[in-house]
ZAVOTI-511093 format. One record per residue (C-alpha): residue in three letters; x, y, z. Coordinates in pm, whole numbers, padded with zeros to 5 digits, always signed. Layout:
AlaXYZ;...
END
This chain:
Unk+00016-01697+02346;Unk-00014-01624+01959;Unk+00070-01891+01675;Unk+00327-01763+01478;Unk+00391-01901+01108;Unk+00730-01854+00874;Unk+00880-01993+00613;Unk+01165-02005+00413;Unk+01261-02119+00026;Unk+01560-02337+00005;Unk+01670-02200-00301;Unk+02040-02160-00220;Unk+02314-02048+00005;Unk+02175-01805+00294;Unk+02301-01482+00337;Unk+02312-01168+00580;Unk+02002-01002+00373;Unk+01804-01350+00520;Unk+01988-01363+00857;Unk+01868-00967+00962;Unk+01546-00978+00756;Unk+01413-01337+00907;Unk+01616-01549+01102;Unk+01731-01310+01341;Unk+01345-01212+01386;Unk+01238-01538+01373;Unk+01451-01644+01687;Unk+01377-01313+01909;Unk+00993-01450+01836;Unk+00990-01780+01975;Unk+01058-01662+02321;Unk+00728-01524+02344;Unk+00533-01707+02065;Unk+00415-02085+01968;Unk+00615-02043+01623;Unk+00562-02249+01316;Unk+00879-02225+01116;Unk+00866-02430+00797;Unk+01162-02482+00515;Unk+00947-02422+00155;Unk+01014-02713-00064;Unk+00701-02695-00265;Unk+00786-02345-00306;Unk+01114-02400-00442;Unk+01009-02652-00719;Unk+00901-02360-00913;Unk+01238-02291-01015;Unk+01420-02563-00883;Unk+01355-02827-01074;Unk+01713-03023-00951;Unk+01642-03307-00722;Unk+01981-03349-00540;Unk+02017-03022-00551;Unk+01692-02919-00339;Unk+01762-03209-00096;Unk+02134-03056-00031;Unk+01936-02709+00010;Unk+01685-02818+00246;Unk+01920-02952+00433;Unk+02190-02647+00420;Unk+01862-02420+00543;Unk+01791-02648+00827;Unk+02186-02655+00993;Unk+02159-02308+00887;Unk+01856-02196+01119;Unk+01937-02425+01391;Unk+02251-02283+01395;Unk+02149-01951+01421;Unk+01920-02010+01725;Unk+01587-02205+01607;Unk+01530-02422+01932;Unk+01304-02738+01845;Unk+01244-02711+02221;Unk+01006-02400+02172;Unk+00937-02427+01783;Unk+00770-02699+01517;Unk+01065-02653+01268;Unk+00969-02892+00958;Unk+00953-02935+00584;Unk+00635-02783+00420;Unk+00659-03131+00219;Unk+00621-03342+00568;Unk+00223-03179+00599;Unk+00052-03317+00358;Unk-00283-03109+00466;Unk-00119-02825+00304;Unk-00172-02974-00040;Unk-00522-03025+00093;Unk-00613-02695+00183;Unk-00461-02551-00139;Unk-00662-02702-00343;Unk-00951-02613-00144;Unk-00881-02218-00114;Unk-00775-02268-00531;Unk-01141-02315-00571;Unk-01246-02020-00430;Unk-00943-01776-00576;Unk-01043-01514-00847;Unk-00801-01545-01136;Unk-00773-01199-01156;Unk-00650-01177-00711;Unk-00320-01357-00884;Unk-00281-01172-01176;Unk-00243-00865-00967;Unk+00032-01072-00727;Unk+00351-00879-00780;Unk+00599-01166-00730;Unk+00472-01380-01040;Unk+00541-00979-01250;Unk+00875-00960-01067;Unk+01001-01325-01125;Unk+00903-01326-01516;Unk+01053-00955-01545;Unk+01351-01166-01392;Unk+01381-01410-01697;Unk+01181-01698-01461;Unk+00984-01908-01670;Unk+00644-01860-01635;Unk+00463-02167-01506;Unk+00113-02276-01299;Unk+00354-02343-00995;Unk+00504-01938-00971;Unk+00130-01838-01076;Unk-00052-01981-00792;Unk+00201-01923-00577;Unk+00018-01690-00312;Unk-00273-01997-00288;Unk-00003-02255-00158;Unk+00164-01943+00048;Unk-00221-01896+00170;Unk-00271-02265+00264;Unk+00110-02240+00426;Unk-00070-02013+00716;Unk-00418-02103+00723;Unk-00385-02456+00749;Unk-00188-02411+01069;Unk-00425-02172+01282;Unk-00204-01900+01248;Unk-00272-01529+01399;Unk+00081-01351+01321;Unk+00306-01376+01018;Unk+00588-01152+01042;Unk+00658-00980+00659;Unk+00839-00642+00568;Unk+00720-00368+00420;Unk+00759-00504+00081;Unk+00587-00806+00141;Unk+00272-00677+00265;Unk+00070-00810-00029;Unk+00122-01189+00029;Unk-00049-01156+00377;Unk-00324-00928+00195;Unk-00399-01236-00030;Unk-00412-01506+00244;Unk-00639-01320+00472;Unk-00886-01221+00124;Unk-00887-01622+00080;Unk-00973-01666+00444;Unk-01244-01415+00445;Unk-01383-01554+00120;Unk-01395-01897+00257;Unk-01529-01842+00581;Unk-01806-01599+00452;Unk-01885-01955+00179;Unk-01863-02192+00470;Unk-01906-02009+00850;Unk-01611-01930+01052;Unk-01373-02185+01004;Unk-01059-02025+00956;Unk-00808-01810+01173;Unk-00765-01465+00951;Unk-00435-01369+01032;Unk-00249-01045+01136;Unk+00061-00909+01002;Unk+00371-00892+01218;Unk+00530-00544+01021;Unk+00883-00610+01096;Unk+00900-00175+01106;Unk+01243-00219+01310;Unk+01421-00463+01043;Unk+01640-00274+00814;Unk+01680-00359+00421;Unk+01999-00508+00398;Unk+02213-00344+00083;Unk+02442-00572-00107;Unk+02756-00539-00234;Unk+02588-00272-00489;Unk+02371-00063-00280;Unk+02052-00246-00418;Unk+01886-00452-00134;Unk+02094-00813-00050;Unk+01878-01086-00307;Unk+02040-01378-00450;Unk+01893-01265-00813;Unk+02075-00961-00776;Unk+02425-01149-00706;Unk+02535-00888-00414;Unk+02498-01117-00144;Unk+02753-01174+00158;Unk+02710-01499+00243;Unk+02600-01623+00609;Unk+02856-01861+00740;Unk+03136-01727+00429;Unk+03503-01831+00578;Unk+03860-01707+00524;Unk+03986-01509+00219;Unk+03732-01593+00017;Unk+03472-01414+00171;Unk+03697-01133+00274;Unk+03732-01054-00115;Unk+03355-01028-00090;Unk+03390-00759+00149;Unk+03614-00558-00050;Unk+03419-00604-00384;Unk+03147-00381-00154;Unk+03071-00026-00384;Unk+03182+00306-00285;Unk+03249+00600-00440;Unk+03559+00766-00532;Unk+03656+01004-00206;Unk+04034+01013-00150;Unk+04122+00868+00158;Unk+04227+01172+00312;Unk+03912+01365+00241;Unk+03603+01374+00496;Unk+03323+01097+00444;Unk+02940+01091+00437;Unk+02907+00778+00573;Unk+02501+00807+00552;Unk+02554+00743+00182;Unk+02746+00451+00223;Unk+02705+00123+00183;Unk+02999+00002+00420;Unk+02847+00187+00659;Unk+02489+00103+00613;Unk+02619-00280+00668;Unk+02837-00152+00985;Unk+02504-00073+01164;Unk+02396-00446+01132;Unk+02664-00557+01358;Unk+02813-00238+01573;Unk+02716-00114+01880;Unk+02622+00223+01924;Unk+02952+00354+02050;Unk+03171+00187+01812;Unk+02909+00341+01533;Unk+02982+00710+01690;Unk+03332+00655+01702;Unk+03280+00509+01301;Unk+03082+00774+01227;Unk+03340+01001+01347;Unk+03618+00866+01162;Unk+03454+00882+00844;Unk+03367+01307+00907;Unk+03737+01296+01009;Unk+03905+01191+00699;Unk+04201+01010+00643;Unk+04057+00675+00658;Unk+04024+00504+00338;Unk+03718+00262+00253;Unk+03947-00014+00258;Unk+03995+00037+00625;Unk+03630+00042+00701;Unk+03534-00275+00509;Unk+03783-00409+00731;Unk+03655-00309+01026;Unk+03321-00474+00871;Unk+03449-00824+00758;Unk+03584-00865+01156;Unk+03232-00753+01314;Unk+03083-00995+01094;Unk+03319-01233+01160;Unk+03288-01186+01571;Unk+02927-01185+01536;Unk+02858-01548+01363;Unk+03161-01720+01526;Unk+02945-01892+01776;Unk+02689-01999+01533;Unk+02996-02109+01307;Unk+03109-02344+01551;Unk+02704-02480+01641;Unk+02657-02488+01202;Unk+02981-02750+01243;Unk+02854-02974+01489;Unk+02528-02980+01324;Unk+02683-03066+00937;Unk+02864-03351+01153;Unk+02543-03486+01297;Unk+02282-03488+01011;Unk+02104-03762+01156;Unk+02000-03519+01421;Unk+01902-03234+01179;Unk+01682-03497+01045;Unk+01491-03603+01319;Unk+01461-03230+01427;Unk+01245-03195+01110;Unk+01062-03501+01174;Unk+00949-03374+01478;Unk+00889-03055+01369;Unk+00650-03213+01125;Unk+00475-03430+01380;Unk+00346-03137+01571;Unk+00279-02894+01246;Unk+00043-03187+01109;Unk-00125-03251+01422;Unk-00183-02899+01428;Unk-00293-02887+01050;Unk-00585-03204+01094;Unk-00714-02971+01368;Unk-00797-02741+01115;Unk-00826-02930+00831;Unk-01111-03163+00993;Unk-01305-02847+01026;Unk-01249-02715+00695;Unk-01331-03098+00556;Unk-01666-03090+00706;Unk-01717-02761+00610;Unk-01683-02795+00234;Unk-01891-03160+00254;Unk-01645-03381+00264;Unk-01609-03672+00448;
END
């Protein structure tokens, strides 16, 4: 059985983009897998500097997950804060990371192109993201295509430090997530928070049915035919349709005389059909936070007996005691 490692930034409300592109992944892998799933705290103090505000996140991300199908039965679901090895091994693998490895990172260009602050935190980054797998044993760490080059940089760190010190750490294999699709927001441009064109995960009533309808299209009268391989209401009507109700989609749109409107309907009640169990679950878990708590705790107990395993090895390694 391989050791599977994720993580995910609390760094504000989920939405679809995170539910297709990890979650949904995440829980299809822990039927097979020993899966590490971790909520990144450290992570999000580089541009969450709000205390009560990342406490009410990391708590929002863990009814969020549960509720979606993380079972602390078959995964160690924890805060990254609640291993303290991870600190550890960061600084370790710091001492061994080329300056010029991070300067090449793309999310530290990407997140000062954004208007982000630059700061030591977003610069070192991929070390902390490094120590995040390593310290854990990890042989699989599901990314997308785009995120290709974080796993790049943790397994350089782990082959620079095990050709310093003997092999003492697990290099790790990517997971390419080939089947996920990139989830377009409400503007065609893939779902991100920075880009404000999300559709949120667990969204309710009329106020997330507006969201639906803010979705772009272009200017077809309603009687005309469709492409609906150009558009984005369709791209999102994938995510949730079965094939047959995509043909017979597909074939209204060729058809004409359906307006958008009609489709985004159609969308807003798939979505809504398709999280209505995990609505229900994501109450009973915001009523009970007492046992979302000690879900995490547990979580943590297992990740950090997991982490001195490898961190007693890596100790002894560098000379310490």
């Amino acid at each position: 059985m391989k050791r599977v490692l994720s993580g995910i930034q609390p760094s504000g409300t989920l939405h679809i983009g995170n539910y297709f592109g990890m979650m949904k992944p995440s829980v299809e892998l822990q039927e097979n897998n020993e899966c590490f799933y971790f909520i990144a705290d450290y992570h999000a103090l580089t541009t969450l500097p709000d205390a009560a505000r990342l406490r009410e996140c990391v708590h929002e991300v863990a009814v969020d997950f549960l509720a979606c199908g993380i079972d602390p039965e078959k995964t160690a679901f924890f805060r990254q804060s609640d291993v303290p090895q991870v600190m550890e091994l960061s600084w370790m693998l710091s001492c061994l990371t080329p300056i010029g490895l991070l300067e090449r990172c793309h999310s530290f260009k990407d997140k000062v192109a954004r208007g982000i602050t630059p700061n030591h935190g977003l610069f070192t980054y991929p070390v902390l993201m490094a120590a995040d797998i390593l310290v854990y044993g990890s042989n699989q760490v599901p990314v997308g295509k785009d995120q290709k080059q974080h796993l790049e940089v943790t397994r350089d760190l782990a082959i620079r430090f095990n050709n310093q010190y003997g092999e003492v750490l697990v290099v790790p294999e990517p997971i390419i997530q080939e089947s996920v699709a990139v989830v377009p927001g409400l503007d065609g441009q893939k779902m991100s928070k920075s880009y404000g064109n999300t559709i949120e995960l667990f969204g309710e009533g009329k106020k997330v049915r507006k969201t639906f309808m803010k979705i772009v299209t272009d200017s077809t009268p309603m009687e005309d035919p469709k492409d609906p391989d150009s558009c984005n209401v369709f791209a999102l009507y994938k995510l949730f349709a079965t094939e047959d109700e995509l043909a017979e989609m597909r074939k209204c749109y060729l058809a004409g005389g359906m307006g958008y409107g009609h489709a985004k309907q159609a969308l807003f009640e798939k979505y809504s059909e398709h999280f209505a169990e995990m609505r229900e679950r994501r109450a009973e878990l915001l009523a009970d936070s007492a046992r979302v708590e000690q879900i995490l705790l547990d979580g943590a107990s297992r990740a950090r007996a997991a982490a001195e395993t490898v961190m007693s090895r890596v100790r002894k390694a560098v000379g310490l005691r």
